[in-house]
C-alpha positions in Angstrom: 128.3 102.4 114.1 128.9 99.1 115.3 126.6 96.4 116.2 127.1 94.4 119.3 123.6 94.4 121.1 119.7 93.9 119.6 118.9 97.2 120.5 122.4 98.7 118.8 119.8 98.3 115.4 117.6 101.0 115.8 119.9 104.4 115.9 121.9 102.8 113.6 118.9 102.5 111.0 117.5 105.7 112.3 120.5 107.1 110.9 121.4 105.6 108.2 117.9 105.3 106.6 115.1 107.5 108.6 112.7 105.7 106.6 108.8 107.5 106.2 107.9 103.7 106.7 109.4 101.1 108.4 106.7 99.2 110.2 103.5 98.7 109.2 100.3 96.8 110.7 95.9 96.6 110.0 94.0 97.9 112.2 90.1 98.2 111.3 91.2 97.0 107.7 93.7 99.8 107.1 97.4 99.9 107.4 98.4 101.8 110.3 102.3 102.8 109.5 105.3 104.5 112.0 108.0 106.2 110.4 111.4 105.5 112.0 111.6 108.2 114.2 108.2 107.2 115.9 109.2 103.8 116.1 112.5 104.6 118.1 110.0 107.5 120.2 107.6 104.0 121.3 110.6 102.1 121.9 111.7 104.9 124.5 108.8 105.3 125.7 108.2 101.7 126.4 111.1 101.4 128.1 110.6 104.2 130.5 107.4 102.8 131.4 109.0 99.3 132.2 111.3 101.3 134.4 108.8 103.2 136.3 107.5 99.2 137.0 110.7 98.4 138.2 111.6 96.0 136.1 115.5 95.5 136.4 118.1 93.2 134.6 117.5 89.8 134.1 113.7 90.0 134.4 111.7 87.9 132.0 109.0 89.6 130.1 106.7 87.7 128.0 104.7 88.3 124.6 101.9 86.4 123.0 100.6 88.1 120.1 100.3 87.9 116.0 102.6 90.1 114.1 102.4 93.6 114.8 104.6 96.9 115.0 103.3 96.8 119.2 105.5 93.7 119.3 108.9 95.3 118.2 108.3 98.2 120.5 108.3 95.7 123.3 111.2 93.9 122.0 113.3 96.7 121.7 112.1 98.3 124.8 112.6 95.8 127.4 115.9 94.5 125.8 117.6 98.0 126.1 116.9 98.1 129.7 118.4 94.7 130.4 114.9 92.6 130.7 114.7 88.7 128.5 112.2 88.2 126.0 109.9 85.0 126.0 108.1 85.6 122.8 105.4 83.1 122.4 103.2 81.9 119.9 99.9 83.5 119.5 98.5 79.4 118.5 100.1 77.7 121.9 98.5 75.3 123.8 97.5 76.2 127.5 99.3 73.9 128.6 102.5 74.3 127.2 101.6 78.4 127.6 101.4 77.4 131.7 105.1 75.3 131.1 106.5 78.0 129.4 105.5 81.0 131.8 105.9 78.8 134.8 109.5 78.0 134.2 111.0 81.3 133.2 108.8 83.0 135.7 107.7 85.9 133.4 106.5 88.9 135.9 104.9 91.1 132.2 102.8 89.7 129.9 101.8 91.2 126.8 99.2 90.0 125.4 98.0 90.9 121.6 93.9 90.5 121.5 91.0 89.8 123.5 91.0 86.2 122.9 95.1 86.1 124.0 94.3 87.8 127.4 91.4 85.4 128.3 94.0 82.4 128.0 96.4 84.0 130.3 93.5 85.3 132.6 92.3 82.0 133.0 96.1 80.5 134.3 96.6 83.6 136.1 95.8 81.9 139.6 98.8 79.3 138.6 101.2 82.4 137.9 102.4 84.2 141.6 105.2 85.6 139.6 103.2 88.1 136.8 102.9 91.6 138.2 101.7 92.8 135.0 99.6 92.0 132.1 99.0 94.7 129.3 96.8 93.9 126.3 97.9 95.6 122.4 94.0 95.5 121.4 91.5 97.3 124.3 90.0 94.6 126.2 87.9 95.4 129.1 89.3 94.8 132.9 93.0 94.8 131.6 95.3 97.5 131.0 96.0 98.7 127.7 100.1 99.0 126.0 98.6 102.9 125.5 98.7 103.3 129.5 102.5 101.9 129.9 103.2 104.2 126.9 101.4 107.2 128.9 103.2 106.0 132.5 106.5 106.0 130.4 106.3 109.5 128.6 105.3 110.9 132.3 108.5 109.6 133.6 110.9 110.7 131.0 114.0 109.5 132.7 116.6 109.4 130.0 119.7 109.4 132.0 118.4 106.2 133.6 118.1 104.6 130.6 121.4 105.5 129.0 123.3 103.9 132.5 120.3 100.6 131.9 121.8 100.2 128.0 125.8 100.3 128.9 124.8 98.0 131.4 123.2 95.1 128.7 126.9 93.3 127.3 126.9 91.5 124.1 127.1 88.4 126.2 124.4 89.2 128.6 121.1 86.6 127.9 118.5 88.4 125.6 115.9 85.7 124.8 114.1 82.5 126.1 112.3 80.7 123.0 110.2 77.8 123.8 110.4 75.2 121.1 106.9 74.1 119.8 108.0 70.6 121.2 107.0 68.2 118.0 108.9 64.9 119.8 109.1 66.2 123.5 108.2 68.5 126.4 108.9 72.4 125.0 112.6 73.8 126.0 113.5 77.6 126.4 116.5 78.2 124.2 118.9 81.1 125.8 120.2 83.5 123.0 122.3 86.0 123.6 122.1 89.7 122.0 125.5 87.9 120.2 124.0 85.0 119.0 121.1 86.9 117.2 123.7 89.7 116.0 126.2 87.3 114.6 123.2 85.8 112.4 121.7 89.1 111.6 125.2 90.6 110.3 125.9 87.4 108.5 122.2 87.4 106.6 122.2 91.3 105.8 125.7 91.1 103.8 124.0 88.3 101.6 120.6 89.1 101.0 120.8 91.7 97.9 118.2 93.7 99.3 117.9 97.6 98.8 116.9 99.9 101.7 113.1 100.9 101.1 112.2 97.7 99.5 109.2 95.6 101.4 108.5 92.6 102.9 105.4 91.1 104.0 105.9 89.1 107.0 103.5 86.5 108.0 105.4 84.0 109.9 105.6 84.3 113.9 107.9 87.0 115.3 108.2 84.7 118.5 109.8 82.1 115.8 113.3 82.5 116.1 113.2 82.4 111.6 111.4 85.0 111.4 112.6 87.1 114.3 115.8 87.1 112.6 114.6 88.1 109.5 112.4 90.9 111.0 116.3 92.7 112.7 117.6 91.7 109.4 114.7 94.0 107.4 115.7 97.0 110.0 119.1 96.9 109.4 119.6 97.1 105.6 116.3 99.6 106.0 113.2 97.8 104.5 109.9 98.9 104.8 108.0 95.7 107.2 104.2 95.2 107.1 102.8 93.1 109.2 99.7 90.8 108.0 96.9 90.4 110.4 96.2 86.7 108.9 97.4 84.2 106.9 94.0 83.7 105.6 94.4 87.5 103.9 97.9 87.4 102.7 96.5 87.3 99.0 95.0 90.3 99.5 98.3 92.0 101.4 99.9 91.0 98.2 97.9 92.9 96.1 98.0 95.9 98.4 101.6 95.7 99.3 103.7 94.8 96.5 106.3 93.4 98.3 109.9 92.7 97.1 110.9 89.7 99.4 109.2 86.9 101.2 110.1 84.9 103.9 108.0 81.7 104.2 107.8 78.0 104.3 106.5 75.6 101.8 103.2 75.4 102.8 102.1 79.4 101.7 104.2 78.5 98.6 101.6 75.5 97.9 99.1 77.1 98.3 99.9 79.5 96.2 100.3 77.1 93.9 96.9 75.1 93.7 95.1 78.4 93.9 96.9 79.2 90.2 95.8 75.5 89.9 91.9 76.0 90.6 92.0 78.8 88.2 93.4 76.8 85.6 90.9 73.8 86.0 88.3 76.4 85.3 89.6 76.9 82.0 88.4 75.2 79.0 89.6 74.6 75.0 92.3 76.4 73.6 93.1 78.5 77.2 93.3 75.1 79.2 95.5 73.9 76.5 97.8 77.0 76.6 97.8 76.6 80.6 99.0 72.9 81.1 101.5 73.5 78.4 103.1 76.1 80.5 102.9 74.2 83.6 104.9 71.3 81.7 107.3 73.9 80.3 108.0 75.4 84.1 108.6 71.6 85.2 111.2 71.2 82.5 113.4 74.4 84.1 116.3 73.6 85.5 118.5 76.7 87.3 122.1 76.7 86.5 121.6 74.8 83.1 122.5 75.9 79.8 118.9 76.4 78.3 118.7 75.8 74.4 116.8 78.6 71.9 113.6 77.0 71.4 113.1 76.7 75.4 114.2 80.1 76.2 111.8 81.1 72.9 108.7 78.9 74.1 109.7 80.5 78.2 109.1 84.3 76.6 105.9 83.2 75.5 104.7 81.5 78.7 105.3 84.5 80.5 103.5 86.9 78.7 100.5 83.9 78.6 100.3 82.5 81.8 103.4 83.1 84.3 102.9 87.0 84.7 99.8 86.1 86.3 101.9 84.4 89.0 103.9 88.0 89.9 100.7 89.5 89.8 99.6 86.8 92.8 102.6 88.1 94.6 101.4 92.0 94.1 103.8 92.5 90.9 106.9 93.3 92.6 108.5 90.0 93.9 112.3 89.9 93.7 113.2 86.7 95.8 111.4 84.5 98.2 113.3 82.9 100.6 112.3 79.3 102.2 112.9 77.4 105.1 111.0 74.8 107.7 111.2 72.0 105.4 111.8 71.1 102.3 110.6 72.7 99.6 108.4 70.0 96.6 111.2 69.9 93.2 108.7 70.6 90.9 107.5 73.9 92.8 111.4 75.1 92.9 111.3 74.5 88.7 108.0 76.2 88.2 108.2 79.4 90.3 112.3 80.2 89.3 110.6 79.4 85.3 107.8 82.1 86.4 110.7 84.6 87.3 109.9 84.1 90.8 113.5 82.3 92.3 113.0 80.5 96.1 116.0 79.8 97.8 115.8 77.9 100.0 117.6 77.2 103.6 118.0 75.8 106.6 118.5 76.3 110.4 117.1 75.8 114.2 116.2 77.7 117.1 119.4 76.6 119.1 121.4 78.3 116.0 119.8 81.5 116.3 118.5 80.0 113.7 120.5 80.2 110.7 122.9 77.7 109.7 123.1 77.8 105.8 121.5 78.8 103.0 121.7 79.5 99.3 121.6 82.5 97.7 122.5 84.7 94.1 126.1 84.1 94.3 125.8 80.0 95.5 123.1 78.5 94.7 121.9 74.8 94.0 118.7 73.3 93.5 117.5 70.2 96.1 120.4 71.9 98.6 120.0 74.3 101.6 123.1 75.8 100.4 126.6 76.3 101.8 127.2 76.8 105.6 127.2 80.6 106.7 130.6 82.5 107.1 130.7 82.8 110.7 129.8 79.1 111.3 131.9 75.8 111.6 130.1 72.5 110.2 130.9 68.6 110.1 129.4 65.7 109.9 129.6 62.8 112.3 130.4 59.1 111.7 126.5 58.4 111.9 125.8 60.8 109.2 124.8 63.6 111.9 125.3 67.5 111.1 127.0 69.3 113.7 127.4 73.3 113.6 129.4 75.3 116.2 129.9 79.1 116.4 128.9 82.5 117.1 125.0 81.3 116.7 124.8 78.3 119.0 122.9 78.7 121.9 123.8 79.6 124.9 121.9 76.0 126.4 118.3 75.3 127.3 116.8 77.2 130.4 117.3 75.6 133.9 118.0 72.0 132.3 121.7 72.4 132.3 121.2 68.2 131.8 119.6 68.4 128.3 122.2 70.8 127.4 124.7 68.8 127.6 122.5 65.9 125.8 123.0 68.2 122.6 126.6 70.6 123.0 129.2 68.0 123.7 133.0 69.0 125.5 134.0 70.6 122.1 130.9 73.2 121.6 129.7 71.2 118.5 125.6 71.5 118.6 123.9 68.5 117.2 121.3 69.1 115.4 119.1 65.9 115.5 119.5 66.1 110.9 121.3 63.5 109.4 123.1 66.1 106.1 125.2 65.1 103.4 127.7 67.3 101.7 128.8 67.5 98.1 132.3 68.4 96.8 131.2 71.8 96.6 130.1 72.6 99.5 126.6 72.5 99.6 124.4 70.7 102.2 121.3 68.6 101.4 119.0 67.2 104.7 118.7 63.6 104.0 116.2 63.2 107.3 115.8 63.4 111.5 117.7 61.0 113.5 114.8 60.8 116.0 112.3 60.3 112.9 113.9 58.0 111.3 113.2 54.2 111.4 114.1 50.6 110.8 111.2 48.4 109.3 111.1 44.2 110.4 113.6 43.7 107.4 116.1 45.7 109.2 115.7 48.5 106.4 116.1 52.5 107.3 113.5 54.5 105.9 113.3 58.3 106.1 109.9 59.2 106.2 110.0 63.0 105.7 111.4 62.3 102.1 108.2 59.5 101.2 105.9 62.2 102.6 107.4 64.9 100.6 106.9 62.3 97.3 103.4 61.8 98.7 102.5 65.5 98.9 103.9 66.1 95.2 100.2 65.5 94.3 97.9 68.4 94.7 95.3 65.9 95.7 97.2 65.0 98.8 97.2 67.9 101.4 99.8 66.3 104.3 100.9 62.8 105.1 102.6 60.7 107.7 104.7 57.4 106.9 104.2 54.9 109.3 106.1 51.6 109.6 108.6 50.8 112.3 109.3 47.6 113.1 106.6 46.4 110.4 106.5 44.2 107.8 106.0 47.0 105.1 104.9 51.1 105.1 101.4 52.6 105.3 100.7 56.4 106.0 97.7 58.9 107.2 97.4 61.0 104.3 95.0 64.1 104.5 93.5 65.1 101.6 93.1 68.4 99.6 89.5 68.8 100.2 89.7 72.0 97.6 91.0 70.8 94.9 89.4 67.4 95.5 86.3 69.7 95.2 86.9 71.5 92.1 88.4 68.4 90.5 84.9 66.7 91.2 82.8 69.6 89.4 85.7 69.4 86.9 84.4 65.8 86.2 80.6 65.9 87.0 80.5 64.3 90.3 78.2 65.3 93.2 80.7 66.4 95.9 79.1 66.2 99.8 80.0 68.7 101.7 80.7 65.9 104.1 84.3 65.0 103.7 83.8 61.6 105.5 81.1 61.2 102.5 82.9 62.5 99.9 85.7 60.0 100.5 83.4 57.1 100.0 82.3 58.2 96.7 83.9 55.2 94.8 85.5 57.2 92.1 86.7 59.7 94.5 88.3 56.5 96.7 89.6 55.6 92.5 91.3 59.0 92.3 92.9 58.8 95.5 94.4 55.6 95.7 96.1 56.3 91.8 97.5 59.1 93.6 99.6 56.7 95.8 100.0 54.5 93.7 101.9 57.3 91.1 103.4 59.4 93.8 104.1 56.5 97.1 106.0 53.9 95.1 109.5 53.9 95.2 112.6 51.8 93.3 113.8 50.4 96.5 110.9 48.0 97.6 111.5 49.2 101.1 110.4 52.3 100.6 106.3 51.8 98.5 104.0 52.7 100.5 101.5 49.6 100.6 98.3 50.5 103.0 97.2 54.1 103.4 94.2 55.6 105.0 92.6 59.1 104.1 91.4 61.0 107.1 88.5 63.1 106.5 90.3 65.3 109.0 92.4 69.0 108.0 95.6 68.9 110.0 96.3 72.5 111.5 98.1 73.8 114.0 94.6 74.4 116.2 93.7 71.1 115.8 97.2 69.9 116.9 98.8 67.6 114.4 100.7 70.6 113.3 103.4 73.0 115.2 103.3 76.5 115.1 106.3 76.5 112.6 104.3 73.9 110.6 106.0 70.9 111.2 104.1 67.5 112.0 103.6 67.1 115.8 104.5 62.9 114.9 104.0 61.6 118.4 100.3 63.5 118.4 99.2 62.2 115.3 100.2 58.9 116.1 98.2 58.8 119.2 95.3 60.1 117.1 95.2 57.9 114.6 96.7 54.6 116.2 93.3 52.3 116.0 93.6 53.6 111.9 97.3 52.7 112.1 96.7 49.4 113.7 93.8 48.5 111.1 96.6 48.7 108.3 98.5 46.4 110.0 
């Protein structure tokens, strides 16, 4: 079977794989799982329940939920009879919800929990356009997804449906994804059931997956990344549970066992200073036995010819310490698979030396997302790997990447004006990334036009790579650089509160439970600023960091400074912090 349109997934996978499990999702802390069969039954059933509404072709229909199985029976539902998806993120901002809902005039909401459904209640008088909202959890006063399931298996209307799904064309406009807007107003990205096929065809012939394996996805559907990955999963026929938080993924690990992750660097850090914290509770010959493996893992280089001895003293820090890390990972990890940003060198060296190999990659929303990426066959450290098959890529005089092909966009929503700002005449996207590529073909992100900036000397600096030096510390949590048009570079740095903890009862000092406190502790202030100092100076002059200031703050993405992909919202924190960034200068 050939597949042309979203929807063209499931009786291709229903036949193919039938799986006992393909989605899974908690509910009252156990996992709630739907065979194949009942997945495709919801997905029918959801659609002739949107009928019965009359929604018809072309209709937006929003969600705003966390990961669940509820989500894809949406998806699938309203997609085969012709309807858009505006998936949005469960951690939006009212106001940018109200932008986002305004413009593409979304008459069904879905909403996931009670907590989702009071936002949208409360900006329902500002939305004449929604005829329905429907909430995945019971919440009093709003209909339940069970009644549109019940309206839709009372109005079994299967020939209707079959004409609705020969109507939907390849070409036909299948999503509207909002951007998080980190440097400007959100945009709704058109996709086309083409652009996401073309990228999940290309992914599922590379990935070296086997049907039945699992993944644990965590990362937003109504992200475009993981979106892609989740079609991806259902068409080579892997089992997908759902997390209900980030803040129990080490738990889903455990209970899991997945084969394949899809994140970004942040889970993988984390990851990595909780093996940290346990290791700074060892003592004597055990601590000794720990940091030795840690400075063996930082030594790994992939590709390399590896000598006896290392491959000798590698055997024995896996049976020691690094089996501990698959256990982390519920025992079963195969690959993990990393995009957003880029990922800290020394993490690459230590997981692929604990038998754990990230590959990482690289793409946008306006690419449906993916653009390139390494994997088994091409792979090379401090890269995002070679351009996808199906896509062309060059890079302009100013050191700009430009992709075009069957991925790129279709243009933003209603602002046929900023369209144009980024597909010029010839249907090259640019991306806003300034790219290099070697004489093998492999890319490597050297930075963001927009971000990047000339100091008072005339110098350009590239922030994103002095934060990601900064953040090589585990004392140092996230970062800004700061410095246009100065005299030199300072930064906001957030600290590690954590580890800073643990390090303190490591070293007998009184931590407050006050972080503004704690920072003032003067050997505390000591430790920090060393950190800079080792990790924020550079060879070029340009580019040392010389004034810092540690916020007692913890960036997130509810407190703003940070997207719902996990990129820094730079224009926020600036206005945050600008009386600390003035003070530096």
């Amino acid at each position: 079977m050939y597949i042309q349109r979203i929807f063209d997934i499931l009786p291709y996978a229903l036949e193919r794989y039938n799986l006992d499990v393909a989605l899974a999702g908690r509910k009252g802390g156990k996992w709630i799982t739907w065979s194949m069969s009942q997945y495709c039954e919801m997905v029918e059933l959801t659609s002739y329940g949107l009928l019965q509404l009359d929604v018809n072709p072309g209709d937006r229909i929003a969600t705003i939920s966390t990961n669940r199985p509820e989500w894809n029976f949406v998806d699938m539902g309203m997609l085969q009879i012709g309807a858009v998806h505006v998936p949005l993120y469960p951690t939006i901002n009212d106001e940018e919800l109200l932008w986002a809902l305004t413009e593409s005039e979304a008459s069904v909401i879905f909403a996931g929990n009670k907590f989702l459904v009071q936002k949208i209640t409360s900006l329902m008088p500002k939305l004449p356009f929604v005829r329905h909202l429907f909430s995945f959890d019971e919440v009093q006063g709003v209909q339940p997804f069970s009644n549109l399931i019940e309206i839709g298996r009372n109005n079994y209307r299967p020939d209707l449906l079959n004409k609705r799904k020969v109507m939907v064309k390849a070409s036909d406009l299948a999503s509207i994804i909002y951007t998080s807007g980190t440097t400007s107003e959100p945009k709704g990205v058109m996709l086309s059931h083409a652009n996401h096929v073309s990228n999940v065809l290309v992914a599922s012939f590379t990935i070296r997956l086997r049907p039945n394996e699992t993944i644990l996805s965590y990362l937003p559907l109504s992200h475009s990344y993981e979106r892609m990955v989740n079609y991806v999963c259902q068409y080579i026929g892997l089992k997908i549970y759902y997390t209900d938080s980030v803040n129990n993924i080490l738990a889903n690990f455990r209970e899991v066992k997945p084969q394949i992750l899809v994140t970004v660097p942040l889970l993988l850090e984390r990851v990595y200073e909780g093996i940290l914290k346990k290791g700074m509770k060892l003592s004597g010959l055990a601590r000794m036995i720990f940091n030795w493996s840690l400075s063996l893992g930082s030594r790994y280089r992939h590709g390399e010819k590896r000598s006896l001895w290392y491959n000798i003293q590698l055997r024995i820090a896996h049976r020691l310490v690094f089996h501990k890390w698959q256990e982390a990972l519920g025992g079963r990890m195969k690959k993990i698979i990393c995009g957003g940003s880029k990922v800290q060198p020394h993490l690459l060296q230590v997981f692929w030396a604990a038998g754990i190999p990230v590959f990482e990659g690289y793409g946008l929303t306006e690419a449906s997302p993916l653009v390139a990426y390494n994997t088994e066959d091409d792979f090379k450290p401090g890269t995002i790997g070679k351009p996808i098959t199906d896509l062309l890529v060059r890079i302009s005089s100013e050191g700009e990447l430009l992709v075009k092909g069957a991925g790129i966009m279709m243009g933003y929503y209603r602002q046929p004006e900023l369209t144009s700002q980024v597909i010029d005449n010839d249907g090259w996207l640019h991306t806003g990334d300034k790219a290099e590529m070697d004489s093998e073909g492999f890319l490597r992100i050297t930075g963001r036009i927009k971000e990047i900036f000339k100091t008072a000397s005339g110098v350009y600096v590239y922030p994103e790579t002095l934060e990601n030096k900064l953040k090589q510390s585990f004392f140092i949590a996230n970062c800004m650089v700061v410095g246009e048009h100065r005299n030199y570079l300072a930064a906001i740095i957030t600290v590690n509160f954590e580890y800073l903890r643990e390090w303190c009862s490591e070293h007998h000092i009184e931590s407050s439970p006050d972080n503004s406190v704690l920072l003032l502790h003067s050997k505390v202030k000591a430790q920090l600023d060393a950190e800079v100092m080792k990790y924020g100076q550079s060879p070029k002059e340009s580019e040392n960091i010389a004034r810092w200031y540690f916020t007692p703050d913890e960036w997130s993405i509810d407190t703003g400074e940070l997207s719902p992909s996990l990129k820094l919202r730079r224009r926020f924190v600036i206005e945050k912090y600008k009386e600390s960034i003035m003070g530096m200068y």
